[in-house]
N, C-alpha and C positions, 0 to 999 in steps of 0.2 A: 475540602481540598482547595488548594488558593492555586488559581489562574498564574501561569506564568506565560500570559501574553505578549509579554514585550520580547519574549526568550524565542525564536525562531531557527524551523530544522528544515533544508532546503533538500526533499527528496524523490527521488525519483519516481516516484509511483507506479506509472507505466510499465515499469521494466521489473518491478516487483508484484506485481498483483495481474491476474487473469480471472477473466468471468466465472470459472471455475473455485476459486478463492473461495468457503463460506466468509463474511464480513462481521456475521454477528453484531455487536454493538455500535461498531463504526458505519454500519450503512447511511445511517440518517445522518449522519457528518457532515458538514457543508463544505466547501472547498472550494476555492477561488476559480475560473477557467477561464479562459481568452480563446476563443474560435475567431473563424473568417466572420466578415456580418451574413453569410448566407447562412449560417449556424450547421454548415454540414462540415463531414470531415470529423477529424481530431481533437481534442480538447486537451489545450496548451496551456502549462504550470507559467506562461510567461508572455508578455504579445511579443517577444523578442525572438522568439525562438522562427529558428531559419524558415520553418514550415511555414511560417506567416508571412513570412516578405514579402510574395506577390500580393497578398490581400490589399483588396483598395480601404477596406476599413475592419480593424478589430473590435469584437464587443468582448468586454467582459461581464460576468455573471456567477452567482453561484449556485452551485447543483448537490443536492445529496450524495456525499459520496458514491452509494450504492447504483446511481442509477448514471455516472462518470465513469467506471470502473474498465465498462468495453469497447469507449472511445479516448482512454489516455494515451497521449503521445507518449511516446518509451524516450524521447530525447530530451524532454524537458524533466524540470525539479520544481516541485511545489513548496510555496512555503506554508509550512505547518508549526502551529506552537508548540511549544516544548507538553505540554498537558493535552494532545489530541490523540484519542482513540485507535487513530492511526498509526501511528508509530509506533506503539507495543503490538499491533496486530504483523505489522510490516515486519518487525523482528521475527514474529512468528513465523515466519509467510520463510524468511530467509534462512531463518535456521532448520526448518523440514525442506527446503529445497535444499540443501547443503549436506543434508543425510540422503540424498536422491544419488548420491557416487559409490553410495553402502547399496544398494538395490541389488545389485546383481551380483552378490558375495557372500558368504557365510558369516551373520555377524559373530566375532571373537568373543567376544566375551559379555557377559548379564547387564554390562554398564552398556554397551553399543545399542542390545535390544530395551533397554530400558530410556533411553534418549529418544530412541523412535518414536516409541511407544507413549510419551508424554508428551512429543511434541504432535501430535496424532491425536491424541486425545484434547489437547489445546486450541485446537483449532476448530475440530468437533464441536465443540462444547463454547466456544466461543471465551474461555478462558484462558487469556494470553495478557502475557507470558507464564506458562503456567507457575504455581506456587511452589515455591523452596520446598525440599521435603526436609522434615526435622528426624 
């Protein structure tokens, strides 16, 4: 697989992902973070982000995804390469949250329950986006 590190996706994390989330292969991910230098509070995709203003000094560092996960800021965007772990997990993450407005309905028809149902097991399983079906 050839690195496309120079290629960069600036995403929200925070506002997609919950402790709750399995992570699967992305846990050990590293990813950038900018806190206050007390190192408490939030973990900021950016030292620019409003949250940080007051701080007398920002550090940055990086953390395993997994263990960044239930202190991301929801207002910041991290950047991530186009080839991280994260981002087909995130699509996952958003496409079962987007089936979460079908919950309290009768699904219509074998394609609705079959949507669900794969991106359910996708995430389970730690295989995301799940595979074409032929």
């Amino acid at each position: 697989m050839s690195s496309n590190a120079g290629e960069l996706r600036h995403v929200m994390l925070g506002s997609i992902f919950k402790p709750e989330v399995p992570l699967g292969a992305a846990r050990g991910t590293p990813i950038t973070c900018h806190t206050s230098a007390t190192g408490k509070g939030k973990l900021h995709g950016s030292p620019e982000c409003r949250s940080l203003r007051s701080a007398a000094s920002v550090n940055q560092f990086d953390i395993p995804f997994g263990e960044a996960v239930e202190r991301l800021c929801t207002n910041c965007r991290w950047a991530l390469s186009t080839d991280s772990p994260i981002l087909p997990l995130g699509a996952a993450v958003n496409d079962v949250d987007s089936l979460t407005i079908w919950l309290d309905r009768d699904p219509e028809d074998e394609n609705d329950i079959k949507a669900e149902r794969d991106a359910a097991i996708a995430l389970s399983t730690g295989d995301y986006p799940p595979p074409p079906h032929q």
